[in-house]
PDB file with one MODEL, atoms N, CA, C and O in Angstrom:
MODEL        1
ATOM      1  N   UNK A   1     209.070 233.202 139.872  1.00  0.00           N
ATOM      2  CA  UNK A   1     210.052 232.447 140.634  1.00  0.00           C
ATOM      3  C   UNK A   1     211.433 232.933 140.250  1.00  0.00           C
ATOM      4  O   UNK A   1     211.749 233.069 139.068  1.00  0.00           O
ATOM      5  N   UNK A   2     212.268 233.200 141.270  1.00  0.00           N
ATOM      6  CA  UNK A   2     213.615 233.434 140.984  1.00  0.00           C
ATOM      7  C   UNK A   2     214.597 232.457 140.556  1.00  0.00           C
ATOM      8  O   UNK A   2     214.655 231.441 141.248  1.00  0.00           O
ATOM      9  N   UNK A   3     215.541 232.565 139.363  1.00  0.00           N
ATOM     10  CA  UNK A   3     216.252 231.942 139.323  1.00  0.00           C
ATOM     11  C   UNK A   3     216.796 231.032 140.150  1.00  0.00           C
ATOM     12  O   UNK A   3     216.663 229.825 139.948  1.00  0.00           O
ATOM     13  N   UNK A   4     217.656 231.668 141.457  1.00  0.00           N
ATOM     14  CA  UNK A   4     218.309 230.802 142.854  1.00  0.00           C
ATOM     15  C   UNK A   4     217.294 229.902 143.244  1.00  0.00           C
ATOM     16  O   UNK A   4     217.497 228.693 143.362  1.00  0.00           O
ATOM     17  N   UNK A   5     215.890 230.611 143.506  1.00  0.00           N
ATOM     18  CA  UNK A   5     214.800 230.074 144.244  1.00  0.00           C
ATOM     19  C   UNK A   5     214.092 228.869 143.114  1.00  0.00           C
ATOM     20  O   UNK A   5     212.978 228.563 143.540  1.00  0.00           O
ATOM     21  N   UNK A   6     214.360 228.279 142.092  1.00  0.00           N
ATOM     22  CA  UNK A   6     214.293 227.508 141.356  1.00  0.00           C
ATOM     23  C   UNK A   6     215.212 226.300 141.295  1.00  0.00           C
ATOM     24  O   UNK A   6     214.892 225.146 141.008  1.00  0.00           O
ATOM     25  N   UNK A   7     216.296 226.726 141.585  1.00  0.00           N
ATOM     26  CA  UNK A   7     217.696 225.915 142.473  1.00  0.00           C
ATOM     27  C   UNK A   7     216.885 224.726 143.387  1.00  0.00           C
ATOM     28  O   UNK A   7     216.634 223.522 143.332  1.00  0.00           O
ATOM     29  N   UNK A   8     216.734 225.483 143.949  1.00  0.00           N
ATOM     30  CA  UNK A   8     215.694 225.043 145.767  1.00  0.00           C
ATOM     31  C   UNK A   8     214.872 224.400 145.780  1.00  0.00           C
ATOM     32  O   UNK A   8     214.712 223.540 146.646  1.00  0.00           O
ATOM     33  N   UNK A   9     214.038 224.626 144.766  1.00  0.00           N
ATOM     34  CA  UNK A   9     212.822 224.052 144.374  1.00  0.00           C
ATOM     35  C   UNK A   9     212.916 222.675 144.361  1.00  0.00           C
ATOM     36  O   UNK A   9     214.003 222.236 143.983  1.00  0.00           O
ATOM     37  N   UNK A  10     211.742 221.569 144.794  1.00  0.00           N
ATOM     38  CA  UNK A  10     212.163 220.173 144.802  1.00  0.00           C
ATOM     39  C   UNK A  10     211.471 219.753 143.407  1.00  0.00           C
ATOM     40  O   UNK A  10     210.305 220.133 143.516  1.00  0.00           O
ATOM     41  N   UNK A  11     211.630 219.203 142.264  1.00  0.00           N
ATOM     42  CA  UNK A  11     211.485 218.742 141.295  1.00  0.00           C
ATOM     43  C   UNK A  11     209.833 218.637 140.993  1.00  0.00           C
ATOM     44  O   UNK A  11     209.269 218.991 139.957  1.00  0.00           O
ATOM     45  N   UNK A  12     209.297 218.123 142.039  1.00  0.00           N
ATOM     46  CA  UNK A  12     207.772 217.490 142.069  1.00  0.00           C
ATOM     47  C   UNK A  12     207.190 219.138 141.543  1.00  0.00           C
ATOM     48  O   UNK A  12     206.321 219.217 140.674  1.00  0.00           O
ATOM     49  N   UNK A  13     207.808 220.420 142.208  1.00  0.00           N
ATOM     50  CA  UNK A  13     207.089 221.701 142.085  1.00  0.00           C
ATOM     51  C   UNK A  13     207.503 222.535 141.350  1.00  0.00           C
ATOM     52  O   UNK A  13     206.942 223.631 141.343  1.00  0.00           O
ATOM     53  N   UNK A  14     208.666 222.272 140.458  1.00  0.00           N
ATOM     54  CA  UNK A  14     208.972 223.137 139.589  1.00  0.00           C
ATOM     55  C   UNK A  14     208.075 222.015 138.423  1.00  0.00           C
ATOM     56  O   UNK A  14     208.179 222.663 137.381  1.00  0.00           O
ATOM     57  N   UNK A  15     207.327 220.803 138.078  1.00  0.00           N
ATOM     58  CA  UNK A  15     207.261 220.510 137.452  1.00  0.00           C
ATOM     59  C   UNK A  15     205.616 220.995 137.692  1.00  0.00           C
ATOM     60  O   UNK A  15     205.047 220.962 136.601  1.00  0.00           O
ATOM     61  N   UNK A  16     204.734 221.412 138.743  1.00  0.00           N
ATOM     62  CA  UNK A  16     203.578 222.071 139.436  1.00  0.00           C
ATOM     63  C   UNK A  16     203.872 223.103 138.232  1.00  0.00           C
ATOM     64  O   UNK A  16     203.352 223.061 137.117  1.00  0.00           O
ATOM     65  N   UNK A  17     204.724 223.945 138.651  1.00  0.00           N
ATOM     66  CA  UNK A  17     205.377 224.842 138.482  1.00  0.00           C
ATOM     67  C   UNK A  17     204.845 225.248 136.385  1.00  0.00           C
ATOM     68  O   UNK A  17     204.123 225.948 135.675  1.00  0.00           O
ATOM     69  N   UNK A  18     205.864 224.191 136.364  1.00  0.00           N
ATOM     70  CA  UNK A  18     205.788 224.465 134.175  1.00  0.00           C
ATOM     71  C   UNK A  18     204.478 223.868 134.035  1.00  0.00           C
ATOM     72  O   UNK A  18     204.348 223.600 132.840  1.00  0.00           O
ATOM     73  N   UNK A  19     203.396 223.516 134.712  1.00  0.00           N
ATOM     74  CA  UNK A  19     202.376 223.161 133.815  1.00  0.00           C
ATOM     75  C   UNK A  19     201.007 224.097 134.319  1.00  0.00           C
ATOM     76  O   UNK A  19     199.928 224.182 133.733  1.00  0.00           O
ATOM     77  N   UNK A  20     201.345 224.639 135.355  1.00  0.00           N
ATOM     78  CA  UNK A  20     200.308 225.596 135.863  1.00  0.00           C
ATOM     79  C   UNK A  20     200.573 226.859 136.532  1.00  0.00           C
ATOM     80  O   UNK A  20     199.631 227.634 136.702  1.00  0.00           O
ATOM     81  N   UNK A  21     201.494 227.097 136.848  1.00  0.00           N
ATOM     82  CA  UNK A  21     201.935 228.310 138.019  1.00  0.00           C
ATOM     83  C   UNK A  21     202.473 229.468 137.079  1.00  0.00           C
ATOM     84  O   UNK A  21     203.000 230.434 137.630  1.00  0.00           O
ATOM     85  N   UNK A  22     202.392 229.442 135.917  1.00  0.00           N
ATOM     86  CA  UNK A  22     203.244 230.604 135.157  1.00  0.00           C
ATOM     87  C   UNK A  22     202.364 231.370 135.502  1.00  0.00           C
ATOM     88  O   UNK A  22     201.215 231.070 135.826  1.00  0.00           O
ATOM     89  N   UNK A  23     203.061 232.877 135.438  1.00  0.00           N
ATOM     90  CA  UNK A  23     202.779 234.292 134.842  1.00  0.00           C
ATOM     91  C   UNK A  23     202.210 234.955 133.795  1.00  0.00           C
ATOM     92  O   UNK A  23     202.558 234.775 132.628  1.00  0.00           O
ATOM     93  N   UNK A  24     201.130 235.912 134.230  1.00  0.00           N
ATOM     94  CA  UNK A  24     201.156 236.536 132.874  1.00  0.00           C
ATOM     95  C   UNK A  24     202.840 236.987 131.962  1.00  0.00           C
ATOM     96  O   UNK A  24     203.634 237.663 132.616  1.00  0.00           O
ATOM     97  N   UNK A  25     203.269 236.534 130.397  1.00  0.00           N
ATOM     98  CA  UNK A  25     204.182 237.177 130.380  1.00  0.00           C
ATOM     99  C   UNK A  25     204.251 238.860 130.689  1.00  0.00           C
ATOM    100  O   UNK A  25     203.422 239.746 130.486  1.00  0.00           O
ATOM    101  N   UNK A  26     205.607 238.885 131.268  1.00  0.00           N
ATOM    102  CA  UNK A  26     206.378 240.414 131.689  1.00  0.00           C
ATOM    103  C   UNK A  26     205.847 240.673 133.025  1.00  0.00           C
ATOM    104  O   UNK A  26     205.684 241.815 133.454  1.00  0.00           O
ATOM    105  N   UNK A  27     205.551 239.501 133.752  1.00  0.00           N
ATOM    106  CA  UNK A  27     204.718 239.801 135.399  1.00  0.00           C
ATOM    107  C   UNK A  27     205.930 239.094 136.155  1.00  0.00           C
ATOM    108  O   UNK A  27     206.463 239.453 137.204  1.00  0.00           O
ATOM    109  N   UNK A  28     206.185 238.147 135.462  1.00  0.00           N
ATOM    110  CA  UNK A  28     207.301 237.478 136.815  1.00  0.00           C
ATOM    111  C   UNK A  28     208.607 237.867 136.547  1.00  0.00           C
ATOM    112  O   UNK A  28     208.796 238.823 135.795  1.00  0.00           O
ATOM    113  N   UNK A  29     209.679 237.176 137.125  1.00  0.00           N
ATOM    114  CA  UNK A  29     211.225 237.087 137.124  1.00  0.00           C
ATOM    115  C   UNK A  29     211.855 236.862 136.730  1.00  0.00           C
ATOM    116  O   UNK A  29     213.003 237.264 136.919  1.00  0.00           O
ATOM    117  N   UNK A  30     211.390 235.857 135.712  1.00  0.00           N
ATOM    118  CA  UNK A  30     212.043 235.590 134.201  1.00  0.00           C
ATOM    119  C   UNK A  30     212.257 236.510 133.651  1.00  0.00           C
ATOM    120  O   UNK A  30     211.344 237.335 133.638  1.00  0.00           O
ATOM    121  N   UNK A  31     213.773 236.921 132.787  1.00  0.00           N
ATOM    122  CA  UNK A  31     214.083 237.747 132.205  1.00  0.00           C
ATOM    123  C   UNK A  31     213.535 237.515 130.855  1.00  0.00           C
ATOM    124  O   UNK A  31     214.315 237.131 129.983  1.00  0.00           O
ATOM    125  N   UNK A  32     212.317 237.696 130.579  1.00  0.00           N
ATOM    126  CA  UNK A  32     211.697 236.929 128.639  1.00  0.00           C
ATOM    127  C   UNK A  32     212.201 238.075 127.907  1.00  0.00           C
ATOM    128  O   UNK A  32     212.465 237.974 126.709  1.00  0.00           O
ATOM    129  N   UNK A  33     212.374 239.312 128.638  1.00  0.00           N
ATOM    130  CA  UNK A  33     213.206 240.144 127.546  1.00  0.00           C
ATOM    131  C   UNK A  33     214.282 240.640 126.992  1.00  0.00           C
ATOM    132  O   UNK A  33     214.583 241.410 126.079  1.00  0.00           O
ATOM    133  N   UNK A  34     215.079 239.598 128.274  1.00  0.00           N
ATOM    134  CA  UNK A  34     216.207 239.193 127.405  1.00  0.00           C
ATOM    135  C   UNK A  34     216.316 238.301 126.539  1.00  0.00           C
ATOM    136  O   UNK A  34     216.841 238.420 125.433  1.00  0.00           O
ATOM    137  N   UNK A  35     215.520 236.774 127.286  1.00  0.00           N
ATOM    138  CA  UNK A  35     215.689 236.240 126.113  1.00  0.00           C
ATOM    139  C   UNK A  35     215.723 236.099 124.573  1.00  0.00           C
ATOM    140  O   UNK A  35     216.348 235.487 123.706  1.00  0.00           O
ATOM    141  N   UNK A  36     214.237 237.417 124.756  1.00  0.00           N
ATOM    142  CA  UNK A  36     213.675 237.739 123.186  1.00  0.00           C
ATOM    143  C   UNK A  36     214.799 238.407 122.378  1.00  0.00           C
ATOM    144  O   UNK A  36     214.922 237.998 121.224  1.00  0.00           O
ATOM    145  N   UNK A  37     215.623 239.351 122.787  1.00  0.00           N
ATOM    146  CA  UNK A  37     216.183 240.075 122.739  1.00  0.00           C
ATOM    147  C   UNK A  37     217.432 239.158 121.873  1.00  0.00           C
ATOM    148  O   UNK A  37     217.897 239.328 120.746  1.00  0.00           O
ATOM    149  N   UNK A  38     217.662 238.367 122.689  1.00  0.00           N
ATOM    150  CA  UNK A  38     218.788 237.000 122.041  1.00  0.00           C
ATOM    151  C   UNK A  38     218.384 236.256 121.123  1.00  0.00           C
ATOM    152  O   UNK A  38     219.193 235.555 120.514  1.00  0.00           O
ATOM    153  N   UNK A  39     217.305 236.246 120.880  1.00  0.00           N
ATOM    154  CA  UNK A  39     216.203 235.744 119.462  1.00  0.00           C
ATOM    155  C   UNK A  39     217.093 236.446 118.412  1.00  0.00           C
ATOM    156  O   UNK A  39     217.724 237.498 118.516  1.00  0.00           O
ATOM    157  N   UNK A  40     216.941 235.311 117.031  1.00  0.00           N
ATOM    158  CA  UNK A  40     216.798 236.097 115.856  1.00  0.00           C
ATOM    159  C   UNK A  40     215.733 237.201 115.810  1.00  0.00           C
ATOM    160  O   UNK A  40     214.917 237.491 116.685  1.00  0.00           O
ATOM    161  N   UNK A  41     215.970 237.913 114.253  1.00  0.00           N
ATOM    162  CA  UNK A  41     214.693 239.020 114.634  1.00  0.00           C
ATOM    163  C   UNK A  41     213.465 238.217 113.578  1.00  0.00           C
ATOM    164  O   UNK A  41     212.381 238.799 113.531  1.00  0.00           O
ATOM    165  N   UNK A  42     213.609 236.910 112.743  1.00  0.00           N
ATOM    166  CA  UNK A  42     212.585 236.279 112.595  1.00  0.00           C
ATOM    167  C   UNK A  42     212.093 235.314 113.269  1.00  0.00           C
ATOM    168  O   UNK A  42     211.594 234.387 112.631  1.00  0.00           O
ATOM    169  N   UNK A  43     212.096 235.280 114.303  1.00  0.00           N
ATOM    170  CA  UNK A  43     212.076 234.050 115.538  1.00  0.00           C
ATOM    171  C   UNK A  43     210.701 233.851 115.332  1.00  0.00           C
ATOM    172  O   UNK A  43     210.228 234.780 114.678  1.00  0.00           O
ATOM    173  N   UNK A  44     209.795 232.903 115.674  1.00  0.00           N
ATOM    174  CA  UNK A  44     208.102 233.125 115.681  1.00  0.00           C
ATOM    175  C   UNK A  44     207.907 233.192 117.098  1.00  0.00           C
ATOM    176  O   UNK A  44     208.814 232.451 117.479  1.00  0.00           O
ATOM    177  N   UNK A  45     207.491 233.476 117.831  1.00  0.00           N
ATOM    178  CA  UNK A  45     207.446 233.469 119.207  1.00  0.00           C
ATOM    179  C   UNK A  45     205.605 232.844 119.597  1.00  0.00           C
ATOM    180  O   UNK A  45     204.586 233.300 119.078  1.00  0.00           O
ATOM    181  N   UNK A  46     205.679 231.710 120.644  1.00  0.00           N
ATOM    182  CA  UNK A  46     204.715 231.778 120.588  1.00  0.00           C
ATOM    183  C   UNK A  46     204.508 231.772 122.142  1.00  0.00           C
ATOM    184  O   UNK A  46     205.438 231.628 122.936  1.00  0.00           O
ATOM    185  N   UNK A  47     202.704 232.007 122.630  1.00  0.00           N
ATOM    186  CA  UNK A  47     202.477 232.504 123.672  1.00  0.00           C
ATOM    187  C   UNK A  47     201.955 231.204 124.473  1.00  0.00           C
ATOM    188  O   UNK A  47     201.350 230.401 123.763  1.00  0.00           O
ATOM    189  N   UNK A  48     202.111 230.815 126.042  1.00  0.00           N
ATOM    190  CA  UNK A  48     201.548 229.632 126.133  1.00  0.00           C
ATOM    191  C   UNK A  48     201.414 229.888 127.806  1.00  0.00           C
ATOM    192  O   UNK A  48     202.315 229.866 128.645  1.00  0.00           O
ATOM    193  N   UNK A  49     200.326 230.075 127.941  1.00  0.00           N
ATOM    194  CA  UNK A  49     200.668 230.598 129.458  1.00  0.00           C
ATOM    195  C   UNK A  49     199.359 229.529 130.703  1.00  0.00           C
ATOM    196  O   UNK A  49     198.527 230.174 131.342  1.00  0.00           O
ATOM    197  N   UNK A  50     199.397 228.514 130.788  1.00  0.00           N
ATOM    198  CA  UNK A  50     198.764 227.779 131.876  1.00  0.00           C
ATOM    199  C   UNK A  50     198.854 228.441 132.953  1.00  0.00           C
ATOM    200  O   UNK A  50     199.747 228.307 133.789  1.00  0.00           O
ATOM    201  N   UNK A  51     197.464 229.588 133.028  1.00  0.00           N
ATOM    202  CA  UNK A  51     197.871 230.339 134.766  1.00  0.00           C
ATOM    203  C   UNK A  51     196.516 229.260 135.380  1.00  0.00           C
ATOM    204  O   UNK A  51     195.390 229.134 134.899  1.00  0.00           O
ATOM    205  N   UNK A  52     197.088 228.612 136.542  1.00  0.00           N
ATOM    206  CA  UNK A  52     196.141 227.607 137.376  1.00  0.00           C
ATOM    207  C   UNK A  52     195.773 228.278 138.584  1.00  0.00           C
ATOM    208  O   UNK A  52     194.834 227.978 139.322  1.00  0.00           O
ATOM    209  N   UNK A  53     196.806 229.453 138.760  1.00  0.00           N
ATOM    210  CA  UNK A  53     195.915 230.429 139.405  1.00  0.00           C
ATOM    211  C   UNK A  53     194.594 231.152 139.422  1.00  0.00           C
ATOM    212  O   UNK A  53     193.780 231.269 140.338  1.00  0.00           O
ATOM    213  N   UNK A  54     194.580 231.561 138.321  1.00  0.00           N
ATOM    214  CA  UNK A  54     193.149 232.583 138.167  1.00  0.00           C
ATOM    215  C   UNK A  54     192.107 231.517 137.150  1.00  0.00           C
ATOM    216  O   UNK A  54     190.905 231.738 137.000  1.00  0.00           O
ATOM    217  N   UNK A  55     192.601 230.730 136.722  1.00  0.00           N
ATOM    218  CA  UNK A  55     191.131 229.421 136.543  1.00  0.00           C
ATOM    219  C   UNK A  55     190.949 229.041 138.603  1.00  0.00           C
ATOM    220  O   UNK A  55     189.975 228.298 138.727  1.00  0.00           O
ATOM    221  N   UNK A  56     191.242 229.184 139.252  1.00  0.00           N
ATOM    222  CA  UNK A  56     190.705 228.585 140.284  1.00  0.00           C
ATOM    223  C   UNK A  56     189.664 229.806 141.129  1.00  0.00           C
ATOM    224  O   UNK A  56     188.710 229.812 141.908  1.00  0.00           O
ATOM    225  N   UNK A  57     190.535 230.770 140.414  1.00  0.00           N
ATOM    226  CA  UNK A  57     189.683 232.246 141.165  1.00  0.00           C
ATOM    227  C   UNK A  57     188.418 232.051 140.324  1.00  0.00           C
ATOM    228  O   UNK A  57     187.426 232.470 140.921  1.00  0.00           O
ATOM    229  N   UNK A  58     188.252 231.723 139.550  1.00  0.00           N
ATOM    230  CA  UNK A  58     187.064 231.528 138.659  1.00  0.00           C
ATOM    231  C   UNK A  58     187.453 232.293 137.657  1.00  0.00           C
ATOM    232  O   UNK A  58     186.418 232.707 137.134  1.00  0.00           O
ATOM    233  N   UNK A  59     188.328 232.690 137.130  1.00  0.00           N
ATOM    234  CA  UNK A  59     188.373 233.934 135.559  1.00  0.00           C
ATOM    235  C   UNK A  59     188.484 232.479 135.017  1.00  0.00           C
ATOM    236  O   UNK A  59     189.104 231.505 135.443  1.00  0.00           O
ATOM    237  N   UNK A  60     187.674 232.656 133.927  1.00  0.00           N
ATOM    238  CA  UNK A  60     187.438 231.918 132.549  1.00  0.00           C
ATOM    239  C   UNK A  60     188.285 232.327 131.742  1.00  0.00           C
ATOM    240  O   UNK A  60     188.838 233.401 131.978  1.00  0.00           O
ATOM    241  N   UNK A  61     188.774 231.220 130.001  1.00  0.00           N
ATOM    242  CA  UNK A  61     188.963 231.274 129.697  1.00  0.00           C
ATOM    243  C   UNK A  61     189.231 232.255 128.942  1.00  0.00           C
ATOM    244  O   UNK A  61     190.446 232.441 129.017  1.00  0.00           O
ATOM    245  N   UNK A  62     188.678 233.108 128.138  1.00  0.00           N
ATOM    246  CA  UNK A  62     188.172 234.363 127.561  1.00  0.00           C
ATOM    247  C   UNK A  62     189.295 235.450 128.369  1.00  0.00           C
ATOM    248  O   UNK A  62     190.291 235.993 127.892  1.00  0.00           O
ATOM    249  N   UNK A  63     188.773 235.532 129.660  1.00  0.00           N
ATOM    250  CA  UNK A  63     189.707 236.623 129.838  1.00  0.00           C
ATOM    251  C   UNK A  63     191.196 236.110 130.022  1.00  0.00           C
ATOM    252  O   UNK A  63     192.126 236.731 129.509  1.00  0.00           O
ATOM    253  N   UNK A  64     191.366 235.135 130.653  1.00  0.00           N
ATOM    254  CA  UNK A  64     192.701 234.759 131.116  1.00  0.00           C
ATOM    255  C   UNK A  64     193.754 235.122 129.766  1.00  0.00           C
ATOM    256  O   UNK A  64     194.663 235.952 129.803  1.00  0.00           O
ATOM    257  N   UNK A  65     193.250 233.992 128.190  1.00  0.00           N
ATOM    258  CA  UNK A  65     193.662 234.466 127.231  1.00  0.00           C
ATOM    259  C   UNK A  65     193.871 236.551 126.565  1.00  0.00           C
ATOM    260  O   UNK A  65     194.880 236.961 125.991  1.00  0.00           O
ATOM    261  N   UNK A  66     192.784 237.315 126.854  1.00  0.00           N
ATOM    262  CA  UNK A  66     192.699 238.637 127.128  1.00  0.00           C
ATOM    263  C   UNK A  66     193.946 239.244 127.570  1.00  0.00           C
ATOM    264  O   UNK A  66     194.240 240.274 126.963  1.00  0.00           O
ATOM    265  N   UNK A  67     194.985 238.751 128.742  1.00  0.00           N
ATOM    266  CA  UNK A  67     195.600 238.970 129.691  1.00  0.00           C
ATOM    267  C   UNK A  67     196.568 238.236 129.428  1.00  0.00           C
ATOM    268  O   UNK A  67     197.656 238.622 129.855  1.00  0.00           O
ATOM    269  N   UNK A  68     196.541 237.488 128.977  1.00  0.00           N
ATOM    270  CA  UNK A  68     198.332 236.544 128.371  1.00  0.00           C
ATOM    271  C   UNK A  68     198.971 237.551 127.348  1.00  0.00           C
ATOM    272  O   UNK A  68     200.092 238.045 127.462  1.00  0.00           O
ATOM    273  N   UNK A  69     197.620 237.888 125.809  1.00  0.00           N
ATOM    274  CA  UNK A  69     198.224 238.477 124.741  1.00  0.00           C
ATOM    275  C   UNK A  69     198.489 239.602 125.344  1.00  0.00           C
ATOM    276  O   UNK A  69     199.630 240.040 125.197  1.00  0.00           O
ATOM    277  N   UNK A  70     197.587 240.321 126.121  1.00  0.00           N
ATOM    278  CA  UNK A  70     197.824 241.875 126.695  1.00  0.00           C
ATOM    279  C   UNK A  70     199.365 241.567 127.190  1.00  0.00           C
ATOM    280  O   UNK A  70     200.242 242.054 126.477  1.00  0.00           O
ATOM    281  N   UNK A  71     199.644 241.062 127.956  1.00  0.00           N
ATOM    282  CA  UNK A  71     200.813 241.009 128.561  1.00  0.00           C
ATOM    283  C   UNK A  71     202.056 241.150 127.473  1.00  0.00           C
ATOM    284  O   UNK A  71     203.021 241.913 127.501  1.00  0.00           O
ATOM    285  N   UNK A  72     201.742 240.298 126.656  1.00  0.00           N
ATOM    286  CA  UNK A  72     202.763 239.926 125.703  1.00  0.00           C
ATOM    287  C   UNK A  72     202.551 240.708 124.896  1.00  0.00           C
ATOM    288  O   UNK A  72     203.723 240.916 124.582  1.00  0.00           O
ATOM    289  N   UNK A  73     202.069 241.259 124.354  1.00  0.00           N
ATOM    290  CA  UNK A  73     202.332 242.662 123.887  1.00  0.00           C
ATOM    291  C   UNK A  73     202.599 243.712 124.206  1.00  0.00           C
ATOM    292  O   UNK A  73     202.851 244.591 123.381  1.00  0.00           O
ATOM    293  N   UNK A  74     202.623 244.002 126.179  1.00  0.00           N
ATOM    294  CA  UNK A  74     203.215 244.507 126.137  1.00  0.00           C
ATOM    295  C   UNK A  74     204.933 244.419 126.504  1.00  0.00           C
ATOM    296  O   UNK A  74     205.655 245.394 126.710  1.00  0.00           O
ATOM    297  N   UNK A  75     205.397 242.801 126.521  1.00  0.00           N
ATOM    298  CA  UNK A  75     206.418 242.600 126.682  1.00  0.00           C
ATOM    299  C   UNK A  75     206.981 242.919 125.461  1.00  0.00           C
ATOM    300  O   UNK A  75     208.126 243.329 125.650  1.00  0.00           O
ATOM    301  N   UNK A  76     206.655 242.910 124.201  1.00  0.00           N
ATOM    302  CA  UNK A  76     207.177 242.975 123.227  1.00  0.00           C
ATOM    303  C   UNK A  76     207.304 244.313 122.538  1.00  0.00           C
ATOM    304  O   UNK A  76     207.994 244.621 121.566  1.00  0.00           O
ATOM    305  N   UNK A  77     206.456 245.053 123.290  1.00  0.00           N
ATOM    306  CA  UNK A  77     206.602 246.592 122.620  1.00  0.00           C
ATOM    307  C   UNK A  77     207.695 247.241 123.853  1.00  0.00           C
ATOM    308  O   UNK A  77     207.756 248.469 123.803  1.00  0.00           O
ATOM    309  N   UNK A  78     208.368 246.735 124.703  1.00  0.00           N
ATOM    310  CA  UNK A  78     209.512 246.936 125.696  1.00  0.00           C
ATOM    311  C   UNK A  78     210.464 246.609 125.229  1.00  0.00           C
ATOM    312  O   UNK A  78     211.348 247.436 125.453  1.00  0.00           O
ATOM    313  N   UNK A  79     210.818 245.725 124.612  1.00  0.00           N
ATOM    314  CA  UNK A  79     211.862 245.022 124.172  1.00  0.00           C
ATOM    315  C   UNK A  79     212.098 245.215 122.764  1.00  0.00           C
ATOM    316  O   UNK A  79     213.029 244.632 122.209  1.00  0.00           O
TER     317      UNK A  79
ENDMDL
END
């Protein structure tokens, strides 16, 4: 989701939104590597990704997790 387009958004679905609709990290529009970037460099970072997308496609647990850390590692070896 884009920043502006988060503007727009009516409350009921950005709140859809933070509890199921995320991204693998480094897939969406969120800049996370800037943010990280604005981190101390002992920050703990942790990973938390409710995709309610692909539990409905049927990917199970197992992989979905597979595909969060993948992601986030490779957001973090970018940044």
């Amino acid at each position: 989701v884009c920043s502006s387009d988060l503007r727009d958004m009516p409350v009921e679905r950005q709140f859809e939104e933070a509890l199921g609709g995320r991204q693998i990290p480094g897939e969406g529009e969120l800049p996370l590597g800037d943010f990280i970037r604005a981190l101390p460099t002992n920050t703990v970072i942790g990973v938390e990704v409710p995709i309610s997308s692909l539990q409905s496609q049927g990917i199970g647990p197992e992989e979905r997790v597979r595909r969060a850390v993948a992601g986030a590692r490779s957001l973090l070896e970018r940044t």
